[in-house]
C-alpha positions as CSV (number, residue, x, y, z in Angstrom):
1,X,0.0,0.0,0.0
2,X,3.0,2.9,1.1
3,X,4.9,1.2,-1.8
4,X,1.6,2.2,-4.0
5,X,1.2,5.6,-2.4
6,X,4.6,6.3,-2.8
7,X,4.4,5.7,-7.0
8,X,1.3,7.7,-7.1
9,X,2.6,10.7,-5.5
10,X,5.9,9.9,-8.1
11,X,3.2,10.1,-10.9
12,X,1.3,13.7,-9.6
13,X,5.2,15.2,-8.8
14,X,5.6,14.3,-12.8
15,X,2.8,15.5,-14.4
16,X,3.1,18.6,-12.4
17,X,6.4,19.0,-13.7
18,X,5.7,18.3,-17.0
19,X,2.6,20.7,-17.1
20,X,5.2,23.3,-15.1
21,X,7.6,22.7,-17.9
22,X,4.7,22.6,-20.6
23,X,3.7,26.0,-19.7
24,X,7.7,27.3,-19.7
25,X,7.7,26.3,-22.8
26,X,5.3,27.9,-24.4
27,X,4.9,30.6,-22.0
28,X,1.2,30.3,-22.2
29,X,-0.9,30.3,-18.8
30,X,-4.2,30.7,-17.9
31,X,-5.5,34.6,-17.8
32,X,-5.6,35.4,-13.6
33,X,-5.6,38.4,-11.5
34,X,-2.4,40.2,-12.7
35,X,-4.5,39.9,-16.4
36,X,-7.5,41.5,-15.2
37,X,-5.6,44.1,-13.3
38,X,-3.4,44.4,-16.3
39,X,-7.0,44.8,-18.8
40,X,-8.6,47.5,-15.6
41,X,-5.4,49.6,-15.7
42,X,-4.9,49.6,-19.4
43,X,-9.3,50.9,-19.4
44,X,-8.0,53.9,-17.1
45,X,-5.8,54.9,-19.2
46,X,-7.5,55.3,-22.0
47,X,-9.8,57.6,-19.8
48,X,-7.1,59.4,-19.3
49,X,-5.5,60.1,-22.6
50,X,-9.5,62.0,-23.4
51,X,-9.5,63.7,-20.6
52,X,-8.7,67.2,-21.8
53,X,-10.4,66.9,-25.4
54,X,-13.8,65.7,-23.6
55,X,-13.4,68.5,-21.3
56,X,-11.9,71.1,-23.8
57,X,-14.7,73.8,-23.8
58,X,-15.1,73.7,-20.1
59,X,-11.4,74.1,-19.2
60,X,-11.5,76.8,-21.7
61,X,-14.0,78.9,-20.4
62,X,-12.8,78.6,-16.8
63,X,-9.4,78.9,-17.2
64,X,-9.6,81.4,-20.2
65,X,-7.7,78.6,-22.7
66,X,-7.1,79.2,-26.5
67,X,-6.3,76.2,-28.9
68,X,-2.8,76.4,-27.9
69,X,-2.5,76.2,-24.2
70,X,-5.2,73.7,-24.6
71,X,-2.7,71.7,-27.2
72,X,0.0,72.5,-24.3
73,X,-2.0,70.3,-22.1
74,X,-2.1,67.2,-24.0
75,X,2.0,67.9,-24.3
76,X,2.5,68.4,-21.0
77,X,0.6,64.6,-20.6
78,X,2.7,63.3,-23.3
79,X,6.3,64.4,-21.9
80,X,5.6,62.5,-18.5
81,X,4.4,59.7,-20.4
82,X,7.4,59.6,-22.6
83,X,9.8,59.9,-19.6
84,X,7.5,58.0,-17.4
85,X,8.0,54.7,-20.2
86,X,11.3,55.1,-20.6
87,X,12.6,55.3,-17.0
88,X,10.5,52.6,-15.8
89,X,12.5,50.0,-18.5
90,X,15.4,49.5,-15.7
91,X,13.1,50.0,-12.7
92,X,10.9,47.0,-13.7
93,X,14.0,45.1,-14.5
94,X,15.5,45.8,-11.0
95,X,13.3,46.7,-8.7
96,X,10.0,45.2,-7.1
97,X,7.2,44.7,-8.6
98,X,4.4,45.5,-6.1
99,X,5.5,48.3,-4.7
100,X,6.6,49.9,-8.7
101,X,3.1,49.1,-9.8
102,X,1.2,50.9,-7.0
103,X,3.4,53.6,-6.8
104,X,2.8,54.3,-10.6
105,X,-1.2,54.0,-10.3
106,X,-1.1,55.9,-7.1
107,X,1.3,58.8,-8.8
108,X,-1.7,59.2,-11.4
109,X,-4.7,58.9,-8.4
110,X,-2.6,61.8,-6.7
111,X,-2.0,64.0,-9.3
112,X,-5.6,63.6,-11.0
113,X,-7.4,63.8,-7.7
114,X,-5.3,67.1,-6.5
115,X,-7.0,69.0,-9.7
116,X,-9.2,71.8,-8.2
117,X,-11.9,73.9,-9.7
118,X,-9.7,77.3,-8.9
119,X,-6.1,76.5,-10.2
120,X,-3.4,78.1,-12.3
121,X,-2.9,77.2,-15.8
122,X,1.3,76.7,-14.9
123,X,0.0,74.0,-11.8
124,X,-2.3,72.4,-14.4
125,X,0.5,71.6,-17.1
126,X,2.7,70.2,-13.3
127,X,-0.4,67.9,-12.7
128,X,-0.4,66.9,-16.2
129,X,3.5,65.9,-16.5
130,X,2.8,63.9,-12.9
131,X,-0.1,62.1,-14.4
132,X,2.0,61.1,-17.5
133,X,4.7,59.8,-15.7
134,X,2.5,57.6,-13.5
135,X,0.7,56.5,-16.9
136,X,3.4,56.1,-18.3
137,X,5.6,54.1,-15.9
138,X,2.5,51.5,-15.4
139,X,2.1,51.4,-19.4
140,X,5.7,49.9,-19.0
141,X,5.0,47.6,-16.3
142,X,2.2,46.1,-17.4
143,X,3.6,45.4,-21.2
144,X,6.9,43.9,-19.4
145,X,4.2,42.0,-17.2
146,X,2.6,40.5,-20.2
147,X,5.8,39.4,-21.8
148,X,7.4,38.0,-19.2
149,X,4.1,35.8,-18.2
150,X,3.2,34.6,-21.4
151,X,6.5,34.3,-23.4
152,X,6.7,34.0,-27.6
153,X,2.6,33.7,-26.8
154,X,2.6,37.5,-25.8
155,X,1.1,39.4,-29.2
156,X,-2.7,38.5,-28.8
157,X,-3.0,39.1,-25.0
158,X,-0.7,42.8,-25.6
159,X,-3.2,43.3,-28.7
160,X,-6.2,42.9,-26.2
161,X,-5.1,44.4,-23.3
162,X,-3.8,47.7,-25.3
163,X,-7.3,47.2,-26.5
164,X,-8.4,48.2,-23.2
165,X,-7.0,51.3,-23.5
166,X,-8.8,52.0,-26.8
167,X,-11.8,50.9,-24.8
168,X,-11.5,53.6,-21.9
169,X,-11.1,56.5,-24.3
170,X,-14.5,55.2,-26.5
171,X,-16.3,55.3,-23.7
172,X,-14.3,58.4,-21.5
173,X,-16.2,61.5,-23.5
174,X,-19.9,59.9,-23.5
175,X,-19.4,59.3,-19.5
176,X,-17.5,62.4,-18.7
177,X,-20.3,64.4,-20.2
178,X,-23.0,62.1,-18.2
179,X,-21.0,62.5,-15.1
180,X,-19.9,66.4,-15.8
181,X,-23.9,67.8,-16.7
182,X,-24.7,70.4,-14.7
183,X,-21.5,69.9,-12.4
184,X,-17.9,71.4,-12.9
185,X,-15.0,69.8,-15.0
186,X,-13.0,68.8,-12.6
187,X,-15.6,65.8,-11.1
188,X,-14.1,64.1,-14.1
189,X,-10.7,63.8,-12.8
190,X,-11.6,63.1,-9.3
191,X,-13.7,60.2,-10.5
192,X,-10.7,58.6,-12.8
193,X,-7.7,60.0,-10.1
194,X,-10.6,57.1,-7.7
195,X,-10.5,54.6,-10.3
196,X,-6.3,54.6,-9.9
197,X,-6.5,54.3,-6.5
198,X,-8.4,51.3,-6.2
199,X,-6.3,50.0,-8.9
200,X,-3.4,51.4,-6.4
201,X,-5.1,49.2,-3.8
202,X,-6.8,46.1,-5.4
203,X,-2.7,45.6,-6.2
204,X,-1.5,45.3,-3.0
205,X,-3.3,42.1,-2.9
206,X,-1.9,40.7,-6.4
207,X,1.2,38.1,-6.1
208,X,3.4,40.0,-8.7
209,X,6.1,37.5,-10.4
210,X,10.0,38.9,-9.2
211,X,12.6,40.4,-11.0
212,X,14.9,38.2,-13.0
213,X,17.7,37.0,-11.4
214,X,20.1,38.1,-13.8
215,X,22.9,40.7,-11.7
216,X,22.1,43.8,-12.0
217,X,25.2,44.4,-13.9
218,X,24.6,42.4,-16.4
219,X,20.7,43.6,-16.5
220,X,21.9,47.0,-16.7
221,X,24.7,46.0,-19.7
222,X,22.1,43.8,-21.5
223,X,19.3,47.3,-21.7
224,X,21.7,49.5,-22.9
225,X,23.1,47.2,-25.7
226,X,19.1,46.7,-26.3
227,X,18.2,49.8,-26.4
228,X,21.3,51.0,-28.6
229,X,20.6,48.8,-31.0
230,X,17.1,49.6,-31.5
231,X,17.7,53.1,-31.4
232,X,20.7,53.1,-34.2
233,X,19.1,50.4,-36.6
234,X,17.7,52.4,-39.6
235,X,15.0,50.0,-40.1
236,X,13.2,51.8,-37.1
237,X,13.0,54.9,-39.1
238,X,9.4,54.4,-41.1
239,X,7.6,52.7,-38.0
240,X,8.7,55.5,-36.0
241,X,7.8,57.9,-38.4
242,X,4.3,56.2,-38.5
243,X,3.9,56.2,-34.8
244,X,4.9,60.1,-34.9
245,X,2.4,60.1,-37.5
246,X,-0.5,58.2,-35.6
247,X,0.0,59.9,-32.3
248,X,-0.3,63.0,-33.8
249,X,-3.6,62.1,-35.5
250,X,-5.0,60.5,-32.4
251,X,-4.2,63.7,-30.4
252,X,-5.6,66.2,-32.9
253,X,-8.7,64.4,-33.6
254,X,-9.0,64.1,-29.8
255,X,-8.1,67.7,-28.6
256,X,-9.9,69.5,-31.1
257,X,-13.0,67.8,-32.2
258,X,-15.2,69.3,-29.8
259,X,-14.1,73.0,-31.0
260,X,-14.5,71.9,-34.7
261,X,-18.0,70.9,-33.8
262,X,-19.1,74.1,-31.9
263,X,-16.8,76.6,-33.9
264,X,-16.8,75.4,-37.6
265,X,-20.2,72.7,-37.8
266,X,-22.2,74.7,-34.9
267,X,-22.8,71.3,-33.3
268,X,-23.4,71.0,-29.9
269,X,-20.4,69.8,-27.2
270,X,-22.2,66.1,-26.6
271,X,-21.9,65.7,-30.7
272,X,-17.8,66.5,-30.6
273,X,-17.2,64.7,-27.6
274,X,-19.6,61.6,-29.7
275,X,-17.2,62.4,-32.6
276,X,-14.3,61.6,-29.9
277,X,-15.8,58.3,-29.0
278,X,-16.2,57.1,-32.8
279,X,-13.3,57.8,-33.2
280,X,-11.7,55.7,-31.0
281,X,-14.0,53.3,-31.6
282,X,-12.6,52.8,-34.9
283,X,-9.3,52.3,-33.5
284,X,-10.7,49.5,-31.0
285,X,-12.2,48.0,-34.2
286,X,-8.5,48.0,-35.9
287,X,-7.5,46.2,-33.1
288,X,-10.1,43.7,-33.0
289,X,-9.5,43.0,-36.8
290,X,-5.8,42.4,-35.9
291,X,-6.9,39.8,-32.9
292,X,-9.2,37.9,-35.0
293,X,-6.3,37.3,-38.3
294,X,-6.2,34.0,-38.9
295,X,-3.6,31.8,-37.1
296,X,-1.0,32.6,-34.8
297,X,-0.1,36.5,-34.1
298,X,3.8,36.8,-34.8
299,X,6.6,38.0,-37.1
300,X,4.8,36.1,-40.0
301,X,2.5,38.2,-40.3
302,X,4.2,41.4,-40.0
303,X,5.6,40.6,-43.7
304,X,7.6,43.8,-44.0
305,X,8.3,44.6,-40.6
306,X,10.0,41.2,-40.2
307,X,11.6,42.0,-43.3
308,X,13.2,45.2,-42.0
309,X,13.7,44.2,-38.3
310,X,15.0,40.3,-39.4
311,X,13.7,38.7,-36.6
312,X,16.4,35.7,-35.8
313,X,17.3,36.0,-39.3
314,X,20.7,36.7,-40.5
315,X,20.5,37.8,-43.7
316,X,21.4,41.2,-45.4
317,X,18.2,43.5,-46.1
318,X,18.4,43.3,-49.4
319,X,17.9,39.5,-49.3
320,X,15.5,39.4,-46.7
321,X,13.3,42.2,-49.1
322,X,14.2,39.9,-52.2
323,X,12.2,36.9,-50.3
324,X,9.3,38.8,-49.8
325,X,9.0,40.4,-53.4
326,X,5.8,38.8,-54.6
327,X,4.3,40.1,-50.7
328,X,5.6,43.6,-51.1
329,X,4.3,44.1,-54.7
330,X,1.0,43.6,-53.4
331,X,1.5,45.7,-50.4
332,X,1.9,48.2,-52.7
333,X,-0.9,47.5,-55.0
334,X,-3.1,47.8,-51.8
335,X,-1.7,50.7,-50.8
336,X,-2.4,52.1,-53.6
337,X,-5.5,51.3,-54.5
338,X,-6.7,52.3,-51.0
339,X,-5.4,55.7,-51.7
340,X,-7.6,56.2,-55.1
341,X,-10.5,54.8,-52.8
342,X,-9.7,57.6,-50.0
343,X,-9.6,60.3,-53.1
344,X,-13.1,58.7,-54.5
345,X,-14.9,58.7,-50.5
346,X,-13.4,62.3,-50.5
347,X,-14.2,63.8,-53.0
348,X,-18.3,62.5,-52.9
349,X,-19.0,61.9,-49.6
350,X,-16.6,63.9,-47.5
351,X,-18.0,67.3,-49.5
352,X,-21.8,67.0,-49.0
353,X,-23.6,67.1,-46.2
354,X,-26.8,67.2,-44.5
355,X,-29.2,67.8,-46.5
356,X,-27.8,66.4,-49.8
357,X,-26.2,63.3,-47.8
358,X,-27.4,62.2,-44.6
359,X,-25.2,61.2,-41.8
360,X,-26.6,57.9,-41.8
361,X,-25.9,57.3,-45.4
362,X,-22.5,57.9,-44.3
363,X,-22.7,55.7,-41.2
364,X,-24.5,52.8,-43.3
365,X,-21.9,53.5,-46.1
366,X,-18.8,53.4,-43.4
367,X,-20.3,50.2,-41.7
368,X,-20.8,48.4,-45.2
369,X,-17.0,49.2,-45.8
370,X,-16.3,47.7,-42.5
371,X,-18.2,44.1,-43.0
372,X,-16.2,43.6,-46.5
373,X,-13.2,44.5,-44.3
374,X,-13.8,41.8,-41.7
375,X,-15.1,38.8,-44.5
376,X,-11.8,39.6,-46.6
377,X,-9.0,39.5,-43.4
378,X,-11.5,36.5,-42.5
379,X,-10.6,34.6,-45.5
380,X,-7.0,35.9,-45.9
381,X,-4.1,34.1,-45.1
382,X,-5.6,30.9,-44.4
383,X,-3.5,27.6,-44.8
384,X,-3.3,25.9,-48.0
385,X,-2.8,22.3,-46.7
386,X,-6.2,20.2,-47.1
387,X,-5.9,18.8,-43.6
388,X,-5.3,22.4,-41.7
389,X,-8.2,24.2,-41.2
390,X,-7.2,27.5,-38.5
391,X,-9.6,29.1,-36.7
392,X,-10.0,33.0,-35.9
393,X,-7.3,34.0,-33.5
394,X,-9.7,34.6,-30.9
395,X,-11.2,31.5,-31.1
396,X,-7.5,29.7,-31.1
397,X,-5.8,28.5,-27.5
């Protein structure tokens, strides 16, 4: 009977071991707390990066704002999020975890909350800088979090929680003008500066994974020599020149739609801040068409930007471009062709409005376009092979 006992317990120690060194290897496991604090966090954010544009005419009138030191805002938030993403790299690498995370969230739940109805503009663009760090910093974190937890496995759960950050700002103008009707501005910011907190708390009770155990020497040496190689390769150029190019967009459309609406279209506030939220709602349906591609998110399907970067390849970039000729040609052809369709939605439907063309021709007409868009990257890149048949990435484990 012990001798019995003693196999079985043999048996359970291996198949733990082997499901332990399953999961290693793929660096797959099961979404848990540090997830859904991951997927919160990321929702906040988002509620963040609308704040000002949702809030633009208000903060305006009180504080006596033109477009300018209203766009000075939004840069203020985006130098502490730049600095606030870069120093928290080596932090996360060296430091603990726990105490980083909270200290981040609770940064942002300070500086939000400490926003008062009588203020100077110069304290505002201070509170703005502390919130971006703390963003920032836990924007790190939790992207470093995801990597390290699920492994080569990491692009579809960083696809959906960054979608969580597209989330927060679709829904951040319609509830900052149901929570700000008939009240000041500023209950806004309390209300998000309480959401951090009790991100700030509910992480005190998380079990966050340790720092590698790499010295801190070596840590240290293997960042820099990462980072200076990313920074000098030239194949960074267009995707950072794209990013430039998207951020800017995504700050413009945000900032400014409300005083387009009142100012140019003599819409009401509720319609800009509605333009804000379809907006980003487009963006959370790009990101959704990326999560549902076919087959496994990776370097495979970034055909040129594995082509540039040459992921574990070493080949020249002339012969890593020659492989994917027949790929780029039609890259190009798309490209193309979607920039004669922009000229030909431009020049008919972009020109008229209400009354010749109705806004929900143009919704119906936008949503149309969207459906052919989801069928074709449905039936895109599917396997040839008879006997493979993939599923949607969000269907796939």
């Amino acid at each position: 009977m012990v001798a019995r006992q003693d196999v079985r317990g043999r048996q359970a120690r291996t198949g733990h071991a082997l499901n332990s060194g399953a999961e290693a290897a793929t660096g797959q496991s099961a979404p848990g707390p540090i997830f859904a604090l991951c997927f919160v966090s990321f929702v906040c954010f988002g509620l963040v990066l609308v704040l000002i544009g949702a809030n633009q005419a208000e903060m305006a009138a009180d504080l006596e704002l033109d477009l300018m030191q209203s766009g000075l805002l939004a840069s203020a938030l985006a130098l502490g999020l730049a600095v606030g993403v870069i120093g928290a790299g080596p932090l996360f690498d060296r430091g603990p975890r726990r105490p980083l995370f909270a200290g981040s969230t609770l940064l942002a739940a300070v500086s939000l909350l400490g926003v008062a109805p009588i203020m100077s503009y110069e304290r505002l663009l201070l509170h703005f800088v502390a919130v971006g760090l703390g963003i920032g910093a836990y924007d790190t974190f939790i992207s470093a979090l995801i990597v390290e937890q699920y492994g080569e496995r990491a692009a579809r759960p960083m696809v959906i929680v960054h979608a969580a950050a597209t989330l927060g700002a679709m829904i951040g103008p319609i509830l900052f003008g149901a929570l700000t009707e008939g009240r000041h501005w500023t209950l806004s910011f309390w209300w998000t500066g309480a959401a951090h907190l009790a991100i700030a708390a509910f992480s005190l009770f998380i079990a966050f994974p340790g720092p590698t155990n790499h010295p801190r020497a070596e840590t240290s040496r293997r960042s820099e020599t990462g980072l200076r190689a990313i920074l000098t390769a030239r194949a960074i150029i267009p995707f950072a020149a794209v990013a430039f190019a998207y951020v800017g967009v995504e700050a413009c459309m945000t900032l400014f739609a409300i005083p387009y609406a009142s100012g140019s279209l003599d819409l009401s506030e509720a319609r800009g801040r509605l333009a804000i939220s379809g907006f980003w709602c487009g963006l959370l349906l790009g990101r959704v068409a990326v999560a549902a591609l076919p087959g496994r998110i990776g370097p495979g399907l970034l055909i040129l930007a594995g082509a540039l970067i040459g992921w574990k390849q070493n080949l020249s970039l002339k012969v890593r471009l020659r492989k994917i000729a027949g790929d780029l040609v039609t890259l190009i052809g798309g490209v193309a062709l979607m920039l004669v369709w922009a000229g030909i939605v431009e020049a008919f439907f972009s020109q008229y409005h209400e009354p010749v063309l109705s806004y929900e021709v143009k919704i119906g007409f936008g949503l149309l376009e969207l459906i052919l868009l989801i069928l074709f990257l449905s039936r895109s890149g599917k396997r040839n092979a008879k006997d493979t048949k993939m599923r949607p990435a969000f269907l796939s484990t």
